[in-house]
N, CA, C and O atoms as a DFTB+ gen file, in Angstrom:
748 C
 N C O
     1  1       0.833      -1.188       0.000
     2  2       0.000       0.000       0.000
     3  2       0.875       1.248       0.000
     4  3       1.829       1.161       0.773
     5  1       0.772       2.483      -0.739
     6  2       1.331       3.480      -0.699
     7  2       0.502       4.366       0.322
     8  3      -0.699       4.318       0.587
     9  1       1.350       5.062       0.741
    10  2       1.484       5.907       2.133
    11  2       1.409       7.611       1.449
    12  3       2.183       7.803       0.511
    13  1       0.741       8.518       1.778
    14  2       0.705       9.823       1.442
    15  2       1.632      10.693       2.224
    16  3       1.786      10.932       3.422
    17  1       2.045      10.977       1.407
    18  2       3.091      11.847       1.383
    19  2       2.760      13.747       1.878
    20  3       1.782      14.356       1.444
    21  1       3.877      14.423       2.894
    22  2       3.460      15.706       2.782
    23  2       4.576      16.217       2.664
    24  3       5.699      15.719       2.742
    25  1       3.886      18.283       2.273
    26  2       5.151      18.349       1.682
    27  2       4.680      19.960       1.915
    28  3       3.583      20.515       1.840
    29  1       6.454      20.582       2.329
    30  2       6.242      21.820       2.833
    31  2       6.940      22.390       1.821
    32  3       8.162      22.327       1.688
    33  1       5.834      23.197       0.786
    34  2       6.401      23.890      -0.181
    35  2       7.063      25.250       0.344
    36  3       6.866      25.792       1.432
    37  1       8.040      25.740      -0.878
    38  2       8.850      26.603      -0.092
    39  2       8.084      27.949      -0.730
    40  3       7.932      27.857      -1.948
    41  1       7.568      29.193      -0.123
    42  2       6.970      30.460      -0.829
    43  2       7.233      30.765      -2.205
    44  3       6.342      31.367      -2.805
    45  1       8.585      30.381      -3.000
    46  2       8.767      30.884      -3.829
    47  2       8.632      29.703      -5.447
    48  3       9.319      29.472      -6.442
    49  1       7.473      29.301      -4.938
    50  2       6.948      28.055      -6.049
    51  2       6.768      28.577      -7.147
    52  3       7.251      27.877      -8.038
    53  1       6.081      29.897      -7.672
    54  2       5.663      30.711      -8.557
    55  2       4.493      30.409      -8.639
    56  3       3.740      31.096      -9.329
    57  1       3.978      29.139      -7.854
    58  2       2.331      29.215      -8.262
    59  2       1.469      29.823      -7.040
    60  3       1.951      30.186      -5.967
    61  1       0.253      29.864      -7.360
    62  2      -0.994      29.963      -5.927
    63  2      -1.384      29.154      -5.272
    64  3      -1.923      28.114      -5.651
    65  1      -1.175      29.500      -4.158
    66  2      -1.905      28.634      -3.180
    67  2      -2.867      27.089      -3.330
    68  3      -2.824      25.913      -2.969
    69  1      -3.750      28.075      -4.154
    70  2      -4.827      27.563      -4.834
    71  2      -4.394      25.971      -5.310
    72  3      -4.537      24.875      -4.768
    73  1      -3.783      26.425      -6.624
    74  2      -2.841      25.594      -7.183
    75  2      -2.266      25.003      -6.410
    76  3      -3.057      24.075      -6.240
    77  1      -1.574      24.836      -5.865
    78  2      -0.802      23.813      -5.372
    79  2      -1.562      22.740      -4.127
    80  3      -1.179      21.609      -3.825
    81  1      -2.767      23.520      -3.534
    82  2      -3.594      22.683      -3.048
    83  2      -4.573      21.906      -3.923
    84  3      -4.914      20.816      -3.465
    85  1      -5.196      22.347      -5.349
    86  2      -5.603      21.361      -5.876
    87  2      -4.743      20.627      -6.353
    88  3      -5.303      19.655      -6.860
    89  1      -3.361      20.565      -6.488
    90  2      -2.368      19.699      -7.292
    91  2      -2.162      18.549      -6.156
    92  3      -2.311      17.402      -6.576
    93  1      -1.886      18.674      -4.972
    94  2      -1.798      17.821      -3.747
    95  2      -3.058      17.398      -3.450
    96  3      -3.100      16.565      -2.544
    97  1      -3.849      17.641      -3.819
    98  2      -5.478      16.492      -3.926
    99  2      -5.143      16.239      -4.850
   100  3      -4.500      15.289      -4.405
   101  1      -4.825      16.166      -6.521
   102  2      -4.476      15.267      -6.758
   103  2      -4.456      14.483      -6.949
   104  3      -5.237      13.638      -7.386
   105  1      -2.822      14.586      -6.452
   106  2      -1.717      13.645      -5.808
   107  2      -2.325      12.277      -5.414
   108  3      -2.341      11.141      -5.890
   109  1      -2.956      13.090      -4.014
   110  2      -3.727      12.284      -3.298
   111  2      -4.921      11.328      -3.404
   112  3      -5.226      10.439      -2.609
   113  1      -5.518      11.674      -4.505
   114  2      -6.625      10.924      -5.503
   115  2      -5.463       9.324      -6.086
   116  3      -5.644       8.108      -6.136
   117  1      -4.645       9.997      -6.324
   118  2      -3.578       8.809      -7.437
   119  2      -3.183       8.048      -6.175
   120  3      -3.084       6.868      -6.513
   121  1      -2.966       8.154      -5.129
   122  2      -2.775       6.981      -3.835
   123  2      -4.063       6.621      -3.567
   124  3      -3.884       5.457      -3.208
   125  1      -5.463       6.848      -3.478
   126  2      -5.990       6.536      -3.036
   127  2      -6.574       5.461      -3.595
   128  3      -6.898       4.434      -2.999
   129  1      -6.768       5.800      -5.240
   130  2      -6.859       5.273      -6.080
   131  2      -5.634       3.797      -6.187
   132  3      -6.064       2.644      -6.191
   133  1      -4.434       4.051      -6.250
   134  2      -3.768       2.904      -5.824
   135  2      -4.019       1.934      -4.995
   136  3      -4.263       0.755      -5.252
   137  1      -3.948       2.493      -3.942
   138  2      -4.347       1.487      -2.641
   139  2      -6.174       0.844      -3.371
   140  3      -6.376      -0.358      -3.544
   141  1      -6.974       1.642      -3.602
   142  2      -8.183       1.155      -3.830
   143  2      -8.132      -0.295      -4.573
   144  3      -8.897      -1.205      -4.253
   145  1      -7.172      -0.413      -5.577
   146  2      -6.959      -1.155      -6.834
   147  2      -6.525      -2.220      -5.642
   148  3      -7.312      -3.092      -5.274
   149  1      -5.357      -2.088      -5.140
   150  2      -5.079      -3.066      -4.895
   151  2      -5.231      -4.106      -3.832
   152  3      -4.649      -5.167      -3.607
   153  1      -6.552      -3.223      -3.045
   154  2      -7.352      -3.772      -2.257
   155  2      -8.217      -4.956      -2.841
   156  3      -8.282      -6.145      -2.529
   157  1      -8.825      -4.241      -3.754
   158  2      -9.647      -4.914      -4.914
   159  2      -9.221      -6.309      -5.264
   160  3      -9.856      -7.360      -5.354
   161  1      -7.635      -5.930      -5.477
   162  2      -6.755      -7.337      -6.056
   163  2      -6.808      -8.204      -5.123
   164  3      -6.274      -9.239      -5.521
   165  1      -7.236      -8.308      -3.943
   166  2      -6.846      -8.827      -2.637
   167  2      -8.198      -9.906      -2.652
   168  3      -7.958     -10.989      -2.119
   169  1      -9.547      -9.734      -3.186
   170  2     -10.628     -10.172      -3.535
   171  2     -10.661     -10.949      -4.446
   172  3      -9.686     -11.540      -4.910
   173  1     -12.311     -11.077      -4.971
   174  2     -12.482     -12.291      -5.674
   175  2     -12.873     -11.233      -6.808
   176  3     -13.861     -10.549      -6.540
   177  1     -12.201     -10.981      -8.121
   178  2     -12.246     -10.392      -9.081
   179  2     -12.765     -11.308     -10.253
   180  3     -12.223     -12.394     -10.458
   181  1     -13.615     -10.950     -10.872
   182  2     -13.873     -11.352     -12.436
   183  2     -12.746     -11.449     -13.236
   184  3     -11.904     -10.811     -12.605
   185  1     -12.102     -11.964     -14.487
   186  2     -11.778     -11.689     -14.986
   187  2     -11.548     -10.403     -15.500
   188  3     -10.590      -9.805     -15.012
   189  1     -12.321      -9.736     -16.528
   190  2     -12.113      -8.861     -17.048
   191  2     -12.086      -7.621     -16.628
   192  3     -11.642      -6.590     -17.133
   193  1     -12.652      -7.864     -15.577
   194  2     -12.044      -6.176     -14.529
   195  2     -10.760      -6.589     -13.779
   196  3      -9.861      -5.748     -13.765
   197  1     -10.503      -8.003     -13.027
   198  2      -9.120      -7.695     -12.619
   199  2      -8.060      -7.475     -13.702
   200  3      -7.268      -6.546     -13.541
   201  1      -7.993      -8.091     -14.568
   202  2      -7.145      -7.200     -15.907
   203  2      -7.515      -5.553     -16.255
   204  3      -6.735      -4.928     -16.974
   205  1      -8.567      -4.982     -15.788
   206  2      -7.901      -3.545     -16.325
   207  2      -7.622      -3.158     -14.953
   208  3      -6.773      -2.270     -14.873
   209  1      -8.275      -3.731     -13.437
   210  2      -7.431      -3.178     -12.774
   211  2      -6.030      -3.196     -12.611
   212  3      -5.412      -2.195     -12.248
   213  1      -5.435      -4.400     -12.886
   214  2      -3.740      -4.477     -13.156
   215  2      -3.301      -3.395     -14.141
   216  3      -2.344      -2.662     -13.892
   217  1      -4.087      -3.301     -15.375
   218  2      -3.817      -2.195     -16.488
   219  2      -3.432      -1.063     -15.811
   220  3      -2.351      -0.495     -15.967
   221  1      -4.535      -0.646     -14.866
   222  2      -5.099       0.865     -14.501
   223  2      -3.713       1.203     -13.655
   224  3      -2.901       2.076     -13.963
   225  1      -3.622       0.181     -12.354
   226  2      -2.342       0.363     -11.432
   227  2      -1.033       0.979     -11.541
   228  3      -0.507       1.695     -10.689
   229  1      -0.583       0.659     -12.594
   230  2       0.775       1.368     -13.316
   231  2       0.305       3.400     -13.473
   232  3       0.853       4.458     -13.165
   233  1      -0.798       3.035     -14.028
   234  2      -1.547       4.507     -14.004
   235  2      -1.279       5.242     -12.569
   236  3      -0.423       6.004     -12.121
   237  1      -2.375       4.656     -12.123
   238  2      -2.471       5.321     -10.041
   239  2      -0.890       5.291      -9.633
   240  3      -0.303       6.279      -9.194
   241  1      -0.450       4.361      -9.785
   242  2       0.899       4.120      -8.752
   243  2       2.058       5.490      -9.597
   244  3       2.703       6.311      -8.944
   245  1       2.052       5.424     -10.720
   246  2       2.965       5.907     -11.351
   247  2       2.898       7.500     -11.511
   248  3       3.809       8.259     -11.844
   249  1       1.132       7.895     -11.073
   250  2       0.807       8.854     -10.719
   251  2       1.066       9.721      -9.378
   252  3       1.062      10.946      -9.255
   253  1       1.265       8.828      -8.520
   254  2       1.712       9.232      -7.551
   255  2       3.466       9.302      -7.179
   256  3       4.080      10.199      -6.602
   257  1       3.841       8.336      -7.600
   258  2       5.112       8.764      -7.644
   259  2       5.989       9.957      -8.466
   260  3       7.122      10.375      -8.225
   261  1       5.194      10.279      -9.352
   262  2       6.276      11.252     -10.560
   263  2       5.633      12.796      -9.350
   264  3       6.226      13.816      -8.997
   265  1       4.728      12.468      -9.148
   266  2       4.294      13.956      -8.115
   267  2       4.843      13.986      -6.749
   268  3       4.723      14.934      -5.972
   269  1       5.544      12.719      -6.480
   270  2       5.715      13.013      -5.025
   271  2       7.493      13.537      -5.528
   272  3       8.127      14.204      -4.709
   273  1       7.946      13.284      -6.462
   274  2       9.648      13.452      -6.954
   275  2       9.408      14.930      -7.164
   276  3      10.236      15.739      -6.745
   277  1       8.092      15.397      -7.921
   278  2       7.945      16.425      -8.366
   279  2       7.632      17.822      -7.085
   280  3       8.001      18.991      -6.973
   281  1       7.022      17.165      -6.536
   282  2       6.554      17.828      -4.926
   283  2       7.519      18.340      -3.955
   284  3       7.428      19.348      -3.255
   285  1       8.868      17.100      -4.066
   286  2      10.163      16.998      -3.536
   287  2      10.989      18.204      -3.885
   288  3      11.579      18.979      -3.132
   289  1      10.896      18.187      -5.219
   290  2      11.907      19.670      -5.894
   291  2      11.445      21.160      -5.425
   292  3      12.004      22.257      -5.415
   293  1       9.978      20.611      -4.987
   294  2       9.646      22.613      -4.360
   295  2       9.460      22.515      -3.050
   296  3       8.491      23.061      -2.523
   297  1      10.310      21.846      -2.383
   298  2      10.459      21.950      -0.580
   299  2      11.741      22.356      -0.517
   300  3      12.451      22.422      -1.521
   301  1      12.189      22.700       0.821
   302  2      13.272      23.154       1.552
   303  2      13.469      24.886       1.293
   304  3      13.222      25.676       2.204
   305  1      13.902      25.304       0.051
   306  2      14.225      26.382      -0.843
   307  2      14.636      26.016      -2.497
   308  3      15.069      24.957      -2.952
   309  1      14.319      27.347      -3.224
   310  2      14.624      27.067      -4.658
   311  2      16.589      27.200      -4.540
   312  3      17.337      28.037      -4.036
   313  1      16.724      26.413      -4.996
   314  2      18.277      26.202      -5.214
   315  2      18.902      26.498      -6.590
   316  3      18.021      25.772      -7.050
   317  1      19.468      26.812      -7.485
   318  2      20.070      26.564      -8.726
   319  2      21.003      25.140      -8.341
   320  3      21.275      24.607      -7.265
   321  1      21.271      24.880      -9.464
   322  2      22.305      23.639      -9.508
   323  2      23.633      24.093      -9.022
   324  3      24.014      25.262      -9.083
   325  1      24.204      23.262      -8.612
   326  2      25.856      23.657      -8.112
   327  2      26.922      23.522      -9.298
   328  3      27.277      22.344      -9.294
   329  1      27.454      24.086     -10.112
   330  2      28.317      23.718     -11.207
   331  2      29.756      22.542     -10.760
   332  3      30.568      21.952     -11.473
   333  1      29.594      22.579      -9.556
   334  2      30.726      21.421      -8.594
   335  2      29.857      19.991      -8.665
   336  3      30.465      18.936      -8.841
   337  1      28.626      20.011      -8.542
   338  2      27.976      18.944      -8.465
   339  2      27.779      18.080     -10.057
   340  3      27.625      18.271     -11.264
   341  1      27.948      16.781      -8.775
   342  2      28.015      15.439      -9.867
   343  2      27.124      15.591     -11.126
   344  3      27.438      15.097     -12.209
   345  1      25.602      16.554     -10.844
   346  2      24.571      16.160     -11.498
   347  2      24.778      17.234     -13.015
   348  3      24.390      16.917     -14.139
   349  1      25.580      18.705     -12.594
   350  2      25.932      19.688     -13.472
   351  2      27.065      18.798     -14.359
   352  3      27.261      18.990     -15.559
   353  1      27.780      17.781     -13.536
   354  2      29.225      17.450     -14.581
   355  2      28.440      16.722     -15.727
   356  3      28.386      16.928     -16.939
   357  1      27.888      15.855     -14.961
   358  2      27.035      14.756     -16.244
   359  2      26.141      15.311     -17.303
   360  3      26.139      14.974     -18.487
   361  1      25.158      16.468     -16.559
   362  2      24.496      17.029     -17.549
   363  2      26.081      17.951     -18.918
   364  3      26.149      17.524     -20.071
   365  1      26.760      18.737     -18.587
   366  2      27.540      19.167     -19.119
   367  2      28.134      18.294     -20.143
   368  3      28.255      18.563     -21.338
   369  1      28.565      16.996     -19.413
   370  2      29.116      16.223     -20.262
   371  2      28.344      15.589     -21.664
   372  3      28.778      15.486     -22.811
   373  1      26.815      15.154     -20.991
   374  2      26.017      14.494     -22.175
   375  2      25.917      15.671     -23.398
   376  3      26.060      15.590     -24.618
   377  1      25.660      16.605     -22.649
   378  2      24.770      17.623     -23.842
   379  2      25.558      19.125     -24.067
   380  3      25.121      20.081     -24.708
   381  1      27.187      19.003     -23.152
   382  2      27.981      19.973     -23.357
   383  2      27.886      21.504     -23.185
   384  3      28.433      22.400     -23.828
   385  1      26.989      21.556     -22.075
   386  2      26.867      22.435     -21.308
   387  2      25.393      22.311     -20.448
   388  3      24.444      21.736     -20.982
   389  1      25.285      22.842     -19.200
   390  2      24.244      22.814     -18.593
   391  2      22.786      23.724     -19.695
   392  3      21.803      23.210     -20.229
   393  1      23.262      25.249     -19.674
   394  2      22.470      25.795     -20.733
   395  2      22.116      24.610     -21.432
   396  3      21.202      23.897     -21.018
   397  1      22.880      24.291     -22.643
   398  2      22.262      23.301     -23.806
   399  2      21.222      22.295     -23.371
   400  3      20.153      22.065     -23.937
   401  1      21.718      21.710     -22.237
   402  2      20.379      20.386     -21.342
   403  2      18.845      21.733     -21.176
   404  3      17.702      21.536     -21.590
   405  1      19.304      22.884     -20.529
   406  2      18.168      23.290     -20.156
   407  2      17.465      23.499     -21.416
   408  3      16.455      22.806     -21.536
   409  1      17.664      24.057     -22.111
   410  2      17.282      24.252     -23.208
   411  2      16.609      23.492     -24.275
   412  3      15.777      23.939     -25.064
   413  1      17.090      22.228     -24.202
   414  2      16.836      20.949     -24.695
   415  2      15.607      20.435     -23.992
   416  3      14.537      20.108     -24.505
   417  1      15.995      20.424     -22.578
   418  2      15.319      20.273     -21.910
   419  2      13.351      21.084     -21.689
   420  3      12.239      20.584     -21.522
   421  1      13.670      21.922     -21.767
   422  2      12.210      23.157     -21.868
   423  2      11.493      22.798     -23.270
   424  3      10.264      22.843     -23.234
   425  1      12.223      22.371     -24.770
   426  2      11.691      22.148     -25.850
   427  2      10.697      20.555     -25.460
   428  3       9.561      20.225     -25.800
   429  1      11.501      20.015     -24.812
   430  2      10.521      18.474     -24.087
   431  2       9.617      19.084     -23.593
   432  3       8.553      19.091     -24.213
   433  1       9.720      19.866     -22.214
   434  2       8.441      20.087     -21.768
   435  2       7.530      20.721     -21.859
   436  3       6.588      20.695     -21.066
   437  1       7.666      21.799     -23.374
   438  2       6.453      22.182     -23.997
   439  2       6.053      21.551     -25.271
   440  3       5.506      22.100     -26.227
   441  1       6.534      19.865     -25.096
   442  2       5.566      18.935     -25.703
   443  2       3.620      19.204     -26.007
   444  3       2.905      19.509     -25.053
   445  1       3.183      19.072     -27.067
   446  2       1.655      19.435     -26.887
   447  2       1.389      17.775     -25.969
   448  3       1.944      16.691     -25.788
   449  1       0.483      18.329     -25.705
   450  2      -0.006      17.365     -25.313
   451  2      -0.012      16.942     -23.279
   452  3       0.673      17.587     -22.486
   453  1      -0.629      16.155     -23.002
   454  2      -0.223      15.643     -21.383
   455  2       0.683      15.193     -21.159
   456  3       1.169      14.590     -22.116
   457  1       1.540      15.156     -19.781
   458  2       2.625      14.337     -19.672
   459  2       3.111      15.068     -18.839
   460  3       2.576      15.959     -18.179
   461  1       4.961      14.421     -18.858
   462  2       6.112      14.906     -18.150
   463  2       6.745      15.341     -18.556
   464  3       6.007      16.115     -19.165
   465  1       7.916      15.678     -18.913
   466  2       9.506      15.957     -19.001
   467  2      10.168      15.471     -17.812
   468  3      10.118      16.041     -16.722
   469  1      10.954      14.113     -18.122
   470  2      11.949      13.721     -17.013
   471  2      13.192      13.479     -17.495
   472  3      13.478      12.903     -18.545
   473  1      14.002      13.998     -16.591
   474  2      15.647      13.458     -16.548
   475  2      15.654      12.524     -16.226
   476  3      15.067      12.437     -15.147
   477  1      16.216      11.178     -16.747
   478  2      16.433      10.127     -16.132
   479  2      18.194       9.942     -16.640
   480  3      18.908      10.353     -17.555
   481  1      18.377       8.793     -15.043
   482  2      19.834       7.895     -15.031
   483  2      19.883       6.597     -15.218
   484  3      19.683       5.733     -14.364
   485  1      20.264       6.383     -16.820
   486  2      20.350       4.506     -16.636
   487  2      21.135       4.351     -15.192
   488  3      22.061       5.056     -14.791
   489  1      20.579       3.354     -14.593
   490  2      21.078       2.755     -13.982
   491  2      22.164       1.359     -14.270
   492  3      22.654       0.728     -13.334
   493  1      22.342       1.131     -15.280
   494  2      23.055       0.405     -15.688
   495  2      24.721       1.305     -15.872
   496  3      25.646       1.135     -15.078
   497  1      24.774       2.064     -16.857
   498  2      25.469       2.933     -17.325
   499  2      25.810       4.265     -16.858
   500  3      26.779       4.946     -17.194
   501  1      24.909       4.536     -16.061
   502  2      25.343       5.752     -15.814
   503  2      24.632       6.814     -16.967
   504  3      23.556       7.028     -16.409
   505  1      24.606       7.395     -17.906
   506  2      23.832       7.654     -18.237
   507  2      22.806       8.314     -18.300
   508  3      21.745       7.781     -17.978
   509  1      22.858      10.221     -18.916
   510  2      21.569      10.580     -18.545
   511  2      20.627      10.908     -19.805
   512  3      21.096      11.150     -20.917
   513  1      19.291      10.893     -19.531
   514  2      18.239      11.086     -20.852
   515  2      17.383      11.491     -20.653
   516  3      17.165      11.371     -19.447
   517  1      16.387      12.130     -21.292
   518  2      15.316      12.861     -21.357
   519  2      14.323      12.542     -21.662
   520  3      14.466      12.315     -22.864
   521  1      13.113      12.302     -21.356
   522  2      12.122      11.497     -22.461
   523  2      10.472      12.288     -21.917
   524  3      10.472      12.748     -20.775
   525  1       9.590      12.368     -22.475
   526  2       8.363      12.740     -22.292
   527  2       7.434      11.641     -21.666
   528  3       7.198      10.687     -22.407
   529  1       6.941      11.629     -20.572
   530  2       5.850      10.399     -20.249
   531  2       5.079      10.733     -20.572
   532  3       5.141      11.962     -20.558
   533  1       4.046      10.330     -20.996
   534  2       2.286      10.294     -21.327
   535  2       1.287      10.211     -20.044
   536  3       2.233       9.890     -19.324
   537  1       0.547      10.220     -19.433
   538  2      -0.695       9.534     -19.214
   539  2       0.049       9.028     -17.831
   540  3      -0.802       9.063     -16.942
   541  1       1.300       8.576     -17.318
   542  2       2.130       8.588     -16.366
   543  2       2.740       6.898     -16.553
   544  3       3.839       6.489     -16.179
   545  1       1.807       6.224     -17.146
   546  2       2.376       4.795     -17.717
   547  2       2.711       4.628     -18.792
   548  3       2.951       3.448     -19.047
   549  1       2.875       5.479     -19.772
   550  2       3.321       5.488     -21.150
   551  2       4.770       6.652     -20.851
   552  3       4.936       7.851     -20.623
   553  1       5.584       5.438     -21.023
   554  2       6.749       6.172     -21.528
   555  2       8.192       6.396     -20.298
   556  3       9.270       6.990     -20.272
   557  1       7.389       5.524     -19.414
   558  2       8.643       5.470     -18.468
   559  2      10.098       4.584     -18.694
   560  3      10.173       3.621     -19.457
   561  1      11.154       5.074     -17.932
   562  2      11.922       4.560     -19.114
   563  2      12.749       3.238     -17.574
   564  3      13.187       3.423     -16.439
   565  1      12.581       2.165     -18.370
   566  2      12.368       0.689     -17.455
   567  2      14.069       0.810     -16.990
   568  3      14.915       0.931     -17.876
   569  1      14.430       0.768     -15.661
   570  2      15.847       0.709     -15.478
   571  2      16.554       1.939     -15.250
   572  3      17.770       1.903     -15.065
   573  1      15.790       3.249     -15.244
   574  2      16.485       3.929     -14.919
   575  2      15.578       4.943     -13.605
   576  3      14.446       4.599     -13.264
   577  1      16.339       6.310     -12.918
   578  2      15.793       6.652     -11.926
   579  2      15.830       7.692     -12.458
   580  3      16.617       8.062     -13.329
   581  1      14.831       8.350     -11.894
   582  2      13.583       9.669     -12.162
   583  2      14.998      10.577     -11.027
   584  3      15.302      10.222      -9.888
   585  1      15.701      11.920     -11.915
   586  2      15.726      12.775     -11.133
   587  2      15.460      14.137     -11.271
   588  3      15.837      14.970     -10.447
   589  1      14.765      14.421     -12.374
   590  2      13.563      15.670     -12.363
   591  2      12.732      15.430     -13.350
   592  3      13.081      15.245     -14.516
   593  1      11.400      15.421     -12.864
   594  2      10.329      15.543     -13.310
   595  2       9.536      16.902     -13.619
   596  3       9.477      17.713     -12.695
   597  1       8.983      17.189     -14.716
   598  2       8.203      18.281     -14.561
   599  2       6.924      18.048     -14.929
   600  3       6.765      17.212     -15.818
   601  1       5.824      18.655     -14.399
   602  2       4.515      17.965     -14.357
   603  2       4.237      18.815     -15.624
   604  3       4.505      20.016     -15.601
   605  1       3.623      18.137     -16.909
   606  2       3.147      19.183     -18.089
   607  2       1.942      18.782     -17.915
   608  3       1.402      18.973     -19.004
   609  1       1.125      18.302     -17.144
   610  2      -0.246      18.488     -17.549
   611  2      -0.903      19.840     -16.849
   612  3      -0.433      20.457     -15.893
   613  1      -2.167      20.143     -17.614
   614  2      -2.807      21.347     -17.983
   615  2      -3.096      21.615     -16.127
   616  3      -2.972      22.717     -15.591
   617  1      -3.465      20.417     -15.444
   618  2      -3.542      21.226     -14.386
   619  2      -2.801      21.656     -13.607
   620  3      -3.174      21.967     -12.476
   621  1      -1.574      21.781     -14.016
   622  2      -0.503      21.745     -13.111
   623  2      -0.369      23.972     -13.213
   624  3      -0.113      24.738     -12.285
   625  1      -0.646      24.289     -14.593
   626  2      -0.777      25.496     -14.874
   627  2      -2.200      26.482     -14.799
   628  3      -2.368      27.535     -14.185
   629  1      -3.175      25.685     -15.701
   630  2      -4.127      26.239     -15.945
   631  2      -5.008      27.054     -14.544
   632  3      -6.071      27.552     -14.914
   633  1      -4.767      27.196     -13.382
   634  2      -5.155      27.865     -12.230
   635  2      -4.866      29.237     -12.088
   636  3      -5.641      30.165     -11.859
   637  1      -3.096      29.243     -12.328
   638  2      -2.599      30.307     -12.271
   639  2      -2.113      31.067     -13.892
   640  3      -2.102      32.283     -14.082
   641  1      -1.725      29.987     -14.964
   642  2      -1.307      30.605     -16.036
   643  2      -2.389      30.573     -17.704
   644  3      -2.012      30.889     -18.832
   645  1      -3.678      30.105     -17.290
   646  2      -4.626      29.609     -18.215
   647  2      -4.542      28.491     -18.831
   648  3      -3.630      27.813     -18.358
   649  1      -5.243      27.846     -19.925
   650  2      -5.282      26.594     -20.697
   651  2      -3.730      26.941     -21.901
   652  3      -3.094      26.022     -22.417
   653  1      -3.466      28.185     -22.082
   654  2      -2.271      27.988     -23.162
   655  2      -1.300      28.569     -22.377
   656  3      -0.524      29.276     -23.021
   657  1      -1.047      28.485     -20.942
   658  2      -0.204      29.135     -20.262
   659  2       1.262      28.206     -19.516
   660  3       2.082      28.499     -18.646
   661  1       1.022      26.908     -20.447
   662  2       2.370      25.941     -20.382
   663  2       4.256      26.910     -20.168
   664  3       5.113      26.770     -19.296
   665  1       4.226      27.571     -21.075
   666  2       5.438      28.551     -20.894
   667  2       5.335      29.225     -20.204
   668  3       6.496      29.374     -19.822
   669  1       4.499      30.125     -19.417
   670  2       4.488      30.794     -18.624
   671  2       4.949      30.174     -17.256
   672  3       5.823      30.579     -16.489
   673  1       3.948      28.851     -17.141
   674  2       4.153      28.141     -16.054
   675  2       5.927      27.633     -15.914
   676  3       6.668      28.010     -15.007
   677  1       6.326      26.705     -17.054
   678  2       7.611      26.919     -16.940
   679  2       8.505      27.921     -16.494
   680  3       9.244      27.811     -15.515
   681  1       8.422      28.813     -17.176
   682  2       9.317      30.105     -16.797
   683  2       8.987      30.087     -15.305
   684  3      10.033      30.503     -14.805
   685  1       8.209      29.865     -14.398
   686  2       8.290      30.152     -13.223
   687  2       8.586      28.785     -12.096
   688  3       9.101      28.663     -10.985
   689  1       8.144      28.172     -12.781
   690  2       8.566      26.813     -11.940
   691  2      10.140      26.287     -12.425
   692  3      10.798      26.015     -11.421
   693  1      10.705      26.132     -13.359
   694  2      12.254      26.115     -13.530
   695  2      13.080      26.706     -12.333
   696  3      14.089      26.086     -11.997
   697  1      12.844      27.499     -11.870
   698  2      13.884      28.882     -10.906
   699  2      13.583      28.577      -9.902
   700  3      14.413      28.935      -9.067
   701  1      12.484      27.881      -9.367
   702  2      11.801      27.144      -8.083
   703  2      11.887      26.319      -7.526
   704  3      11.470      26.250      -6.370
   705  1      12.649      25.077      -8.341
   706  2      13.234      23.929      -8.065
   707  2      14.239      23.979      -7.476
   708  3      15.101      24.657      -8.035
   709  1      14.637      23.326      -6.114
   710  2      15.680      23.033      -5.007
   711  2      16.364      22.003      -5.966
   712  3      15.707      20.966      -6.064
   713  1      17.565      22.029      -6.728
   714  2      18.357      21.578      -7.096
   715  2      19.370      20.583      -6.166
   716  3      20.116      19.646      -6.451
   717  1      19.034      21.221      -4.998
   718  2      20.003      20.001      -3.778
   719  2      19.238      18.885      -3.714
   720  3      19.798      17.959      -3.127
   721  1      18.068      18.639      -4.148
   722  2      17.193      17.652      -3.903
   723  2      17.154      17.026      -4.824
   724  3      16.823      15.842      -4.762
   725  1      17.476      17.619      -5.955
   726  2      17.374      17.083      -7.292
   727  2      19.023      16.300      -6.883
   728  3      19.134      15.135      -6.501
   729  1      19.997      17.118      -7.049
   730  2      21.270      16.322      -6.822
   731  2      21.512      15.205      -5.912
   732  3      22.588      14.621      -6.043
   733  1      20.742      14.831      -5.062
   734  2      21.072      13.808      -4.340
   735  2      20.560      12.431      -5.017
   736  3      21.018      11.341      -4.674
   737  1      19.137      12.649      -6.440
   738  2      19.283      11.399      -6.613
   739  2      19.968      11.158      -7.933
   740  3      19.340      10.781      -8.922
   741  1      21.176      11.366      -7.933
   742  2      22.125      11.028      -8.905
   743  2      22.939      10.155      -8.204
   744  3      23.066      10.134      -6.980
   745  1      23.695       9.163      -9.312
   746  2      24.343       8.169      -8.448
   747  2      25.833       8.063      -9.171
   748  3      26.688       7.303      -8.716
């Protein structure tokens, strides 16, 4: 069973109040919803609903985790990255400068559409990459670890920056992110 998570955002999130309390309900919908499923599983299921509840699970569970990584980056204080840190060398190294990742990086997360923008670390290799999730089960990348996420779906903006207010929202949530938090899950 997943456990709910809290989280002491730091003032300088760029969003409202508002916002960030409907974003942490949620959150909180995607655990509840988890645990619900897999209560369910615990029973005497039909066929064809315990298969989409297994379907659905990756959904709930995966929902809650990319928000609680994401939740993580706007506690303590907004940090910039450390140019000493492990996570600036690697980014530098893959994509030959931090700029160039960010940059690269922001063209991902004004993907149309729902989803993420995450940094990920093979864990095999070492290894860092970028990829867009979907829907929160489409597109995760198997083997490696989540160390920034950015939430692109509409509700993550539309409170404070409207339905076409994706860049806006960026521009303010980028500068907001505690980067020490981000750096620790690099390996």
């Amino acid at each position: 069973m997943l456990t709910k998570q809290t989280f002491s955002f730091h003032s300088n999130t760029g969003l409202s109040e508002d916002a960030l309390k409907g974003h942490v309900a949620l959150y909180e919908k995607y655990v509840d919803e988890a645990n619900n499923i897999l209560t369910k599983l615990k029973g005497d299921v039909a066929l064809p609903e315990k298969q989409e509840l297994m379907r659905r699970f990756s959904f709930e569970f995966n929902g809650a985790k990319n928000h609680e990584y994401f939740f993580e980056t706007l506690t303590g204080e907004a940090r910039e990255i450390s140019e000493g840190s492990e996570l600036h060398k690697k980014i530098s190294a893959t994509w030959g400068s931090y700029d160039t990742w960010k940059s690269e990086f922001m063209i991902l997360a004004k993907t149309r559409g729902v989803g993420w923008a995450i940094l990920w670390q093979d864990n095999q290799s070492g290894e860092l990459y970028h990829s867009w999730v979907d829907e929160q089960h489409l597109g995760q990348l198997v083997g490696a670890t989540h160390i920034l996420g950015i939430d692109c779906w509409e509700h993550s903006f539309i409170l404070d920056f409207g339905i076409t207010g994706r860049a806006g929202y960026l521009e303010k949530i980028f500068p907001a992110l505690n980067f020490e938090v981000i750096e620790q899950r690099i390996k």
